[in-house]
C-alpha positions in Angstrom: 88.9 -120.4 36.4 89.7 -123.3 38.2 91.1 -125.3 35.4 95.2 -125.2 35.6 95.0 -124.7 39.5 98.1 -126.5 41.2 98.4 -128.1 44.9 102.0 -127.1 45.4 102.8 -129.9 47.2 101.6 -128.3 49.9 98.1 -128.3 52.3 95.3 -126.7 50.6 92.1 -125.4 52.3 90.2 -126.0 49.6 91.2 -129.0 47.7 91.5 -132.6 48.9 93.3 -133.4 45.4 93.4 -131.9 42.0 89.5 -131.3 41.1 88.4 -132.6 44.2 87.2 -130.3 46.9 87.2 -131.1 50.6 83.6 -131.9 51.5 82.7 -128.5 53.3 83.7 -126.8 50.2 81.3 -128.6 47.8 78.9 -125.9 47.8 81.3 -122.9 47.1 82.8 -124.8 45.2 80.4 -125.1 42.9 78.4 -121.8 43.1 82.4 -120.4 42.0 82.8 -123.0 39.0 79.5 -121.5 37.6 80.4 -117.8 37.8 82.2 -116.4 34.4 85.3 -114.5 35.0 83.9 -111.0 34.3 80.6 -111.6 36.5 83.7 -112.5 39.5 85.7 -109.3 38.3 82.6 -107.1 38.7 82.3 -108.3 42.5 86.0 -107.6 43.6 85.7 -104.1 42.0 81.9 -103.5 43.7 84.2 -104.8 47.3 87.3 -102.4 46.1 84.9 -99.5 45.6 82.8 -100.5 49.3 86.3 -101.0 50.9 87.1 -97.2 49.2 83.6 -95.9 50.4 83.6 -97.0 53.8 87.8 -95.6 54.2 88.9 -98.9 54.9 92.2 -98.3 54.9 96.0 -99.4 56.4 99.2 -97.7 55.7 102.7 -98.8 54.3 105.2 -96.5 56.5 108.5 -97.4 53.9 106.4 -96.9 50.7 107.5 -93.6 48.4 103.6 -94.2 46.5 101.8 -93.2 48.9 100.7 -94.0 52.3 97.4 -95.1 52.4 95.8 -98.6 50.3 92.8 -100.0 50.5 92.7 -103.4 52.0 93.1 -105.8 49.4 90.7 -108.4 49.8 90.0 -111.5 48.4 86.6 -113.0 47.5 86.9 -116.6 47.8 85.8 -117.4 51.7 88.2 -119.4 53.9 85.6 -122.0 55.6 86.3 -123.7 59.1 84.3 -126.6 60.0 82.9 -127.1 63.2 84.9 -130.0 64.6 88.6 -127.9 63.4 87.1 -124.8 65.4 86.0 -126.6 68.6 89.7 -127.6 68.9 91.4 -124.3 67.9 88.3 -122.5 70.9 90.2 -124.9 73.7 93.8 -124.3 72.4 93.7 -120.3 72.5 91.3 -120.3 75.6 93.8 -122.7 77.5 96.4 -120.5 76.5 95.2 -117.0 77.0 94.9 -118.3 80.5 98.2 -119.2 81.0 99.6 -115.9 79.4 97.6 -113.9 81.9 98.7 -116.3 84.9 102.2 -115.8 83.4 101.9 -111.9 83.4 100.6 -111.8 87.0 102.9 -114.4 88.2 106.3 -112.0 86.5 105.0 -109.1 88.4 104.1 -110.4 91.4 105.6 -113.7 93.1 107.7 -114.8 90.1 106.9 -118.7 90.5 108.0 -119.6 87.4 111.5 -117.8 87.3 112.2 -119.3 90.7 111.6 -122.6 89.4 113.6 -122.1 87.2 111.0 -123.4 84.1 111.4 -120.0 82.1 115.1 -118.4 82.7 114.9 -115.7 84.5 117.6 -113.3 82.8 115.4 -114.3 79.5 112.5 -112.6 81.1 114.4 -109.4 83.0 116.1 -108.5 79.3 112.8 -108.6 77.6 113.0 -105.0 76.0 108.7 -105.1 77.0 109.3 -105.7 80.7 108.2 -102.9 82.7 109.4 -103.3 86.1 107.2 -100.1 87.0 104.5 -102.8 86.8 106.4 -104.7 89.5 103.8 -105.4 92.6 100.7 -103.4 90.8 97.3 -105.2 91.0 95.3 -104.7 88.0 91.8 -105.1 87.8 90.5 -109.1 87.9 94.0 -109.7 87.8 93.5 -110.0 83.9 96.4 -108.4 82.0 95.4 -109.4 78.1 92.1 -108.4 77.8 91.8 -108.5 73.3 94.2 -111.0 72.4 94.9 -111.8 68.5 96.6 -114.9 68.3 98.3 -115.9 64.6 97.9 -119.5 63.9 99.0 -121.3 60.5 98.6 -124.6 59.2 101.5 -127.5 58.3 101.8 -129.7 54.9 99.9 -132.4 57.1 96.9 -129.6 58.1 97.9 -129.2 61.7 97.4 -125.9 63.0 99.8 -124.5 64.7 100.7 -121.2 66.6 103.2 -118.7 65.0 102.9 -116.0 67.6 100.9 -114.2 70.4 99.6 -110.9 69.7 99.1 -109.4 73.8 99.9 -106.0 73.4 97.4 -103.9 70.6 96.4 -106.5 68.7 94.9 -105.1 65.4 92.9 -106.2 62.3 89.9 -106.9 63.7 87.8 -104.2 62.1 88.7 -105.9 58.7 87.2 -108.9 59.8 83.8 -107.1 60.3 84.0 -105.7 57.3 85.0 -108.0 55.3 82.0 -110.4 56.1 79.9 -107.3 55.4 81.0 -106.7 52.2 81.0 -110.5 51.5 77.2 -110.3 52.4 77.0 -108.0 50.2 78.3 -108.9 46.9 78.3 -112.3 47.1 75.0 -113.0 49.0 74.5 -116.3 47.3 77.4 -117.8 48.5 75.9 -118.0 52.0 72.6 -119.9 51.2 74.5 -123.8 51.5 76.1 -122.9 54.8 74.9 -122.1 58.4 77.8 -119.5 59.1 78.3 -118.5 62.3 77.8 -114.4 63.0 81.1 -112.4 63.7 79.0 -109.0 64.1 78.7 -109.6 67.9 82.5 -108.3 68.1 81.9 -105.0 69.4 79.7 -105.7 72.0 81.7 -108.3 73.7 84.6 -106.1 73.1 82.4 -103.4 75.5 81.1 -105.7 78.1 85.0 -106.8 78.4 86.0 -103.0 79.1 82.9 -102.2 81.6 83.8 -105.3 83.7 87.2 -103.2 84.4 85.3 -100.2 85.6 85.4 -99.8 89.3 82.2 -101.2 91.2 81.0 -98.3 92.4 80.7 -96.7 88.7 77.1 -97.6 87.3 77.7 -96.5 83.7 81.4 -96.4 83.0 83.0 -93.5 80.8 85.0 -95.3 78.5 87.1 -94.4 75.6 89.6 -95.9 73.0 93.2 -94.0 72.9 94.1 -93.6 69.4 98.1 -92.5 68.3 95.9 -90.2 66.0 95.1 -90.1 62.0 98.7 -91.3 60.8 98.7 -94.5 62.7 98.6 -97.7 60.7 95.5 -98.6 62.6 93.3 -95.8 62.7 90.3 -96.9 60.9 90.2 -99.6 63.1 90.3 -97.5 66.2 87.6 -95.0 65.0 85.7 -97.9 63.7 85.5 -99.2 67.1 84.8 -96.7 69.1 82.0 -95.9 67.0 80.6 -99.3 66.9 81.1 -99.1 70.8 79.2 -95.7 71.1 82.2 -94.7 73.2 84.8 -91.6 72.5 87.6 -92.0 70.2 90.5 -89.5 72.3 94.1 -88.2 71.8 96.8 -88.4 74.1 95.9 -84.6 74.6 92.4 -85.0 75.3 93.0 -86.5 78.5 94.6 -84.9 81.5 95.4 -86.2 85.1 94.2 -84.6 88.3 94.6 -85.3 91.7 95.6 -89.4 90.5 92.1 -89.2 87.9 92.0 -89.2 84.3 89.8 -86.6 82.6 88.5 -86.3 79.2 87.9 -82.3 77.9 84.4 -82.0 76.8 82.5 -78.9 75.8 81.0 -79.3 78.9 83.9 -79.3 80.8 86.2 -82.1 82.4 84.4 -85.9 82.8 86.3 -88.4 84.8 87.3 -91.0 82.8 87.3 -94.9 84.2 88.4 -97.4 81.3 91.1 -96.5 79.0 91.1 -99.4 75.8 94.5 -98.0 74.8 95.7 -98.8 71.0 99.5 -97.1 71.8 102.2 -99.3 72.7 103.7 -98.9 76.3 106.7 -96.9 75.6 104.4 -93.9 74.2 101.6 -94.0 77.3 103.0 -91.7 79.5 106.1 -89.2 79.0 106.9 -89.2 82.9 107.2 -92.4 83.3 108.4 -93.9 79.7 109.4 -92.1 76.9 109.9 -88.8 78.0 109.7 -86.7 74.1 106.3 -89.2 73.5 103.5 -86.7 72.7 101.2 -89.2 72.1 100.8 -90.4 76.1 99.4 -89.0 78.9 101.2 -87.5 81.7 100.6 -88.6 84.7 99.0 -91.8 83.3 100.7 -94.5 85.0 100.5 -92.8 88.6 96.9 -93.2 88.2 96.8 -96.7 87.3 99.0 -97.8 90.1 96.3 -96.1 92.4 93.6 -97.9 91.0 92.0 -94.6 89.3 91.9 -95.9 86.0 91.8 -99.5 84.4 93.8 -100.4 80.4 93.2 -102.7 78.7 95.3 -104.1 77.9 97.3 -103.5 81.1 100.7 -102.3 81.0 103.9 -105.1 80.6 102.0 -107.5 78.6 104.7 -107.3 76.2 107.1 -109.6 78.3 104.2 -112.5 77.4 104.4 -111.6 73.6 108.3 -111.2 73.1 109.2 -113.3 70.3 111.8 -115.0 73.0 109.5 -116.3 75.8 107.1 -117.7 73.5 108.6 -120.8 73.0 108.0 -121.3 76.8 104.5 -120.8 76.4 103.2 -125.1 76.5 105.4 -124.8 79.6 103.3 -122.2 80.9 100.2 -124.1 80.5 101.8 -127.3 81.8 103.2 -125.3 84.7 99.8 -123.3 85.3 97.3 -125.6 84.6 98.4 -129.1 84.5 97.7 -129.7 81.2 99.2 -130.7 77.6 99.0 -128.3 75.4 96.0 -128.1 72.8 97.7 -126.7 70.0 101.6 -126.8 69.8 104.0 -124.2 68.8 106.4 -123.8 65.6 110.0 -125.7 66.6 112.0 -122.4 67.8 115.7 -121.8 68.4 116.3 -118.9 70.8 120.0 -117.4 69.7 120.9 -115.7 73.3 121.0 -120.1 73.9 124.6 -120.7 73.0 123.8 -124.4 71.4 120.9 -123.1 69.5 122.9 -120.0 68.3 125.4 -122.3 67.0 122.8 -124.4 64.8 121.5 -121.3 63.4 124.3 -119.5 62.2 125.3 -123.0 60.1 121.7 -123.1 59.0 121.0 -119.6 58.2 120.0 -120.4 54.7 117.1 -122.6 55.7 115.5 -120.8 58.4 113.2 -117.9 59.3 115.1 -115.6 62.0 113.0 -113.1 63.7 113.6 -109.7 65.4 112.3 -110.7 69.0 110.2 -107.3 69.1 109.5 -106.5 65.4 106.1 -107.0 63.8 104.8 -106.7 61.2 106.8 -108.6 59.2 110.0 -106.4 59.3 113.4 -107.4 60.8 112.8 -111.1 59.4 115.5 -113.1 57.3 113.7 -115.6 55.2 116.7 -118.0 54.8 115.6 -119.4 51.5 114.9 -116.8 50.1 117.9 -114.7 50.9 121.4 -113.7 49.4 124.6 -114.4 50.8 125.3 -111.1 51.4 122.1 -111.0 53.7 122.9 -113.9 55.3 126.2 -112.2 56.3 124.6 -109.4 57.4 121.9 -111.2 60.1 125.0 -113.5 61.1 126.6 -110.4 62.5 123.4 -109.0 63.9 123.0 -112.2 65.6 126.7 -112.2 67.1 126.4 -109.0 68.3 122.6 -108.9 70.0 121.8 -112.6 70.4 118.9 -112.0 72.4 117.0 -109.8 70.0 116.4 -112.8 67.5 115.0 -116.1 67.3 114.9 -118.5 64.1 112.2 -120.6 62.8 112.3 -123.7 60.3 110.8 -122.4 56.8 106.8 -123.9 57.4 105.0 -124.2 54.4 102.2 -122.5 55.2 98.7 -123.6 53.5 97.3 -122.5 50.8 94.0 -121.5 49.4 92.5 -120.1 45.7 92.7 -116.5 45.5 91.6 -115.3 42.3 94.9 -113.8 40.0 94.2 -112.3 36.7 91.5 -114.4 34.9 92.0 -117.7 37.1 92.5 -118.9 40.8 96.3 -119.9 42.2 97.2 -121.1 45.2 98.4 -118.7 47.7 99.8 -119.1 51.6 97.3 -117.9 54.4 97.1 -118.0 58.1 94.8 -116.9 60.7 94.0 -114.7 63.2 91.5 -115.2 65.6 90.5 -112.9 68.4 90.1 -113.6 72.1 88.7 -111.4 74.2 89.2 -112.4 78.3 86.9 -110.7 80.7 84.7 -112.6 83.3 84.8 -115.1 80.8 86.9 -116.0 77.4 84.9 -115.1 74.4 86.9 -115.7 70.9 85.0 -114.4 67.8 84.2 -117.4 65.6 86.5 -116.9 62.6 89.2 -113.4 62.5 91.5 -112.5 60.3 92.9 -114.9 57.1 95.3 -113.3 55.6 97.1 -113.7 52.4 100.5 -113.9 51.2 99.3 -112.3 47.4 102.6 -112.4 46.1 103.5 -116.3 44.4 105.7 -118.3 46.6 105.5 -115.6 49.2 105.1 -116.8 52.9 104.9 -113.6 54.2 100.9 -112.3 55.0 101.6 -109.0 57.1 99.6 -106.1 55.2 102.4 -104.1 55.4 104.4 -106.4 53.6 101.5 -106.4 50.4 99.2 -109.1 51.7 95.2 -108.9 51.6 92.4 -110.9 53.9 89.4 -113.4 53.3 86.5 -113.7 54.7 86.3 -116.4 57.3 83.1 -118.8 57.5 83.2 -121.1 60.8 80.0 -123.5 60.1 77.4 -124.5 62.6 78.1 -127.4 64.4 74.8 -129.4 63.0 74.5 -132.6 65.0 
């Protein structure tokens, strides 16, 4: 199955060089080489129908087949070794610190803009800066309490960071379930390697929301705010909650009272103290956002600024994860914390700067240009894989809202075997790992590698066709 694999030029996970796998491979490796092709086909359909089973689903809004797919997912494990995860641990916990000291810092004494390190207009036009968060305390002072940070790797095997997820990060659910499925019909796999557990997620996850709780609540009521069964997401938000042992609410579940949040219950109103909301700002509360939202609260944010209620994650922590102010992010760290930044950003032109809107309008046909507050993988040009007539089209997007996009050189992301047909290819993957931040940072060894599954594609976003591995971060032995 392995036997007309390419390299692509490119960095592979697996291989060193053609034939030859990277040491922590070996055993995988192997066990794979040994395994027919119809013994490997019967797995992936035993995972499709556990995926089915389970409703482990996510949904393509623009697709006229249907709206729900089962995750695809891909069988060969990505594996991290120690030493590689010990270094990506201090790069996202050095910079989920300065991303909270950058949100508290915007609403409150606004160091940074004074100084002049991040422009100011750059920050007041960010279309996720909520002035109503101007002067609030939140609890801890932590903003981004579940963080899911995309990272991707170089030709030369550097890993890098594409992006900051602060706002509802999502996909960690697949991650769970993916390693339980992996256990499951590949057990064998496991028996080389000391992998370390991911299944301690939810837990963390809780003891991150109870630290929000006021302190003169004993046992918190706490609940995850869902959009409701036609979100993207929702698996993921019911799976939680239940792994949590905490409700899973509606918008309309919930009322306000006298600055208190209440949940209806058969047995009446309970107060309410942490809210782990999975719906974006604008939708949270219709007297104070978006006023046709029926998805919020009313009356929401007047209880949070009394202190009545604690979100994670807190309100405005889009203005950390706009696609424009992350550039500034090692300057963050080196303004925050004195220090050099662990891992380094993807080279970034920012198009409302006049000198690097002029290089990317000559250069649109070998760049990446992003929507600054698209995910997902819409509102993205990939230069070099574009017509002229596209081209065009961004060019005059670009002239007409600078601000709203940034552009990327093309990186050739990495690659790893993922099993097409009867054989294994090369396709691009990057990772996301998740951070929680509470009394202290805890990021779950592994997250989320997703795949581009079309060839030559760079894009991973599920929503744009892409599946997920199974990520293995070894024991560090010595």
């Amino acid at each position: 199955m392995f036997e007309n694999y390419e390299l692509n030029g490119v960095f592979d996970e697996m291989f060193l060089e053609s034939g030859v796998p990277r040491p922590h491979y070996e055993p995988v490796y192997g066990q794979l080489t040994n395994l027919t092709n119809t013994a490997f086909q019967r797995r992936r359909r035993l995972a499709d129908i556990s995926f089915r089973n389970q409703g482990i689903t996510f949904t393509v809004y623009k697709d006229a087949s249907g709206v729900e797919r089962i995750f695809p997912f891909d069988l060969v494990p990505r594996i991290v070794p120690a030493f590689e995860w010990q270094t990506i641990e201090k790069g996202l916990e050095q910079r989920i610190i300065a991303l909270n000291m950058f949100c508290k810092d915007v609403y409150h004494e606004q160091h940074i803009l004074r100084e002049k390190v991040i422009p100011p207009e750059l920050v007041y036009s960010a279309k996720m800066f909520r002035r109503e968060m101007i002067h609030v305390s939140v609890p801890n002072d932590i903003y981004i309490h579940v963080c899911g940070t995309d990272l991707i790797r170089d030709k030369d095997g550097n890993y890098l960071v594409l992006e900051d997820n602060g706002r509802t990060p999502s996909g960690v659910s697949y991650v769970l379930e993916n390693r339980a499925v992996m256990k499951r019909v590949l057990p064998n796999l496991f028996e080389s390697y000391s992998v370390r557990a991911v299944e301690d997620y939810p837990y963390n996850l809780l003891q991150c929301l109870k630290e929000l709780a006021r302190t003169t609540v004993e046992e918190p009521t706490i609940v995850v705010l869902t959009p409701g069964i036609y979100n993207s997401a929702y698996y993921e938000h019911s799976f939680l909650a239940r792994q949590m042992g905490v409700e899973l609410v509606e918008g309309k579940d919930l009322i306000v009272d006298n600055s208190n949040v209440y949940m209806r219950t058969t047995a009446g109103l309970r107060r309410v103290d942490v809210i782990y909301r999975r719906i974006d700002d604008d939708f949270l509360d219709p007297l104070c956002f978006r006023p046709d939202s029926i998805l919020g609260v009313p009356g929401l944010m007047n209880a949070y600024r009394c202190g009545n209620i604690a979100l994670a994650n807190a309100v405005g922590t889009g203005v950390a994860d706009d696609k424009a102010v992350y550039p500034y992010v090692p300057a963050m760290i080196k303004f925050y914390l004195k220090q050099e930044p662990v891992l380094n950003n993807v080279t970034t032109y920012i198009c409302s700067v006049e000198q690097d809107r002029k290089y990317v309008l000559e250069n649109l046909d070998s760049l990446v240009v992003k929507a600054t507050n698209e995910s997902g993988g819409y509102g993205m040009l990939m230069g070099h894989q574009s017509t002229e007539e596209e081209r065009e089209d961004f060019a005059r997007k670009i002239i007409h809202d600078p601000r709203n996009f940034i552009a990327q050189p093309v990186v050739q992301l990495s690659q790893h075997p993922s099993l097409v047909g009867d054989h294994f290819e090369g396709r691009r993957v990057d990772l996301r790992p998740y951070i929680l931040f509470g009394k202290k940072v805890v990021i779950t060894p592994g997250g989320l590698t997703r795949v581009a599954l079309q060839q030559g594609s760079l894009v991973v976003n599920s929503s744009q066709g892409g599946g997920s591995k199974d990520t293995w971060v070894l024991e560090d032995v010595h």
